[in-house]
C-alpha positions as CSV (number, residue, x, y, z in Angstrom):
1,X,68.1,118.4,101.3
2,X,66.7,115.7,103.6
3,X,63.5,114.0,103.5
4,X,60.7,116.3,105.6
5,X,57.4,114.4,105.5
6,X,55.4,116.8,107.1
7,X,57.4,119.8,105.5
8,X,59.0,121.3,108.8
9,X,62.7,122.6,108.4
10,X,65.0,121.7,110.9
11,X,64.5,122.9,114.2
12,X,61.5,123.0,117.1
13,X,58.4,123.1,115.9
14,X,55.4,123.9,118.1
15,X,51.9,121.8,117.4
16,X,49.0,123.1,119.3
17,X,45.4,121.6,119.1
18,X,42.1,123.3,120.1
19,X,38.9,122.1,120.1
20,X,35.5,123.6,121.4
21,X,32.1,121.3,121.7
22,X,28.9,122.4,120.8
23,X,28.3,124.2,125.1
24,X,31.0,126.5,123.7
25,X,33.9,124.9,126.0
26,X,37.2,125.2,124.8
27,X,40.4,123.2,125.0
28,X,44.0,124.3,124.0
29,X,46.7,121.5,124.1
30,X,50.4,122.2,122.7
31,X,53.3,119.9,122.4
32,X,56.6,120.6,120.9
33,X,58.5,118.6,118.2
34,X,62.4,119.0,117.2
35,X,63.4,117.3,113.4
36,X,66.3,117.3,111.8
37,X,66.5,116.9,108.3
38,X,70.0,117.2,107.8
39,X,71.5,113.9,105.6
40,X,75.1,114.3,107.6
41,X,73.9,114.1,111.4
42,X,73.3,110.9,113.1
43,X,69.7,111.5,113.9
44,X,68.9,112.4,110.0
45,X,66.4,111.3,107.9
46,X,69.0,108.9,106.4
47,X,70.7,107.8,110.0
48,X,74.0,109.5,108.8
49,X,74.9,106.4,106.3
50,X,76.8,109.4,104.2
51,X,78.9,110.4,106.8
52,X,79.5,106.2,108.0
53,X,80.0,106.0,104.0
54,X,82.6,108.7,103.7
55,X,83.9,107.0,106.3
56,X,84.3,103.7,105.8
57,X,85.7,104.6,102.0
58,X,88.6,106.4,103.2
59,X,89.5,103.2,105.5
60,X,89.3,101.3,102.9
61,X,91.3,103.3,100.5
62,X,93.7,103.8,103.6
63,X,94.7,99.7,103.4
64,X,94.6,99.6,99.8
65,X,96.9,101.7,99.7
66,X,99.4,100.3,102.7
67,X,99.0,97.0,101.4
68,X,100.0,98.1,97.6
69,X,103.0,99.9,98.9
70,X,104.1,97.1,102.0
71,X,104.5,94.4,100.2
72,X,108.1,93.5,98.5
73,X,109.0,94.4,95.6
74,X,110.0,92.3,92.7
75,X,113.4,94.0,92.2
76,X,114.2,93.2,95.7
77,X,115.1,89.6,95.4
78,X,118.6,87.8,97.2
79,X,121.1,87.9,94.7
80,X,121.4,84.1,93.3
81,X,123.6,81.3,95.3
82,X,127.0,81.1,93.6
83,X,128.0,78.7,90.9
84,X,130.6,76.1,91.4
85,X,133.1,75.6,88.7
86,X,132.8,72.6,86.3
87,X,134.8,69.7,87.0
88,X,136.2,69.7,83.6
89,X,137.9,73.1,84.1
90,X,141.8,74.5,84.4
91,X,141.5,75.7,88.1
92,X,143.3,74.7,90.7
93,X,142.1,72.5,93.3
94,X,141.0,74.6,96.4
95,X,143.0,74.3,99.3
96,X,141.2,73.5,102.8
97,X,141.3,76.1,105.4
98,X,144.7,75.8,107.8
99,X,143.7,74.8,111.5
């Protein structure tokens, strides 16, 4: 429910004002009002900061999440470089490539 000072439910309301002096005279004015008391719309009693909330939560949670899931992961490393042999070892010698 959305804050009402005046107690009027969403909608137009009519406010009309009569007066009459003491000669017996009288005056009838009217003017109409709209409110809105509805928490969700933009021109709420609360400037629609649930719906902007709502809003900017679920772009947030958007990028958590694509972040969390774009970056590498650790099991997808480049295998390590090869080892050379010792120098000490039985191989052969290699032989350079033939031109």
């Amino acid at each position: 429910m959305g804050y009402t000072p005046i107690g009027l439910s969403t909608g137009e309301h009519v406010i009309e004002v009569r007066g009459t002096d003491r000669a017996g005279n009288q005056v009838i004015t009217s003017t109409t009002v709209r409110t809105n008391s509805d928490d969700w719309s933009l021109g709420g009693p609360m400037y629609g900061l649930p719906t902007i909330g709502i809003i900017l939560a679920a772009i947030v949670l958007s990028l958590v999440a694509y972040f969390s899931y774009a970056r590498p992961r650790p099991d997808a490393q480049p295998p390590p470089a090869p080892v050379e042999p010792a120098a000490d070892s039985k191989m052969p010698p290699q032989m350079p490539p033939q031109q």
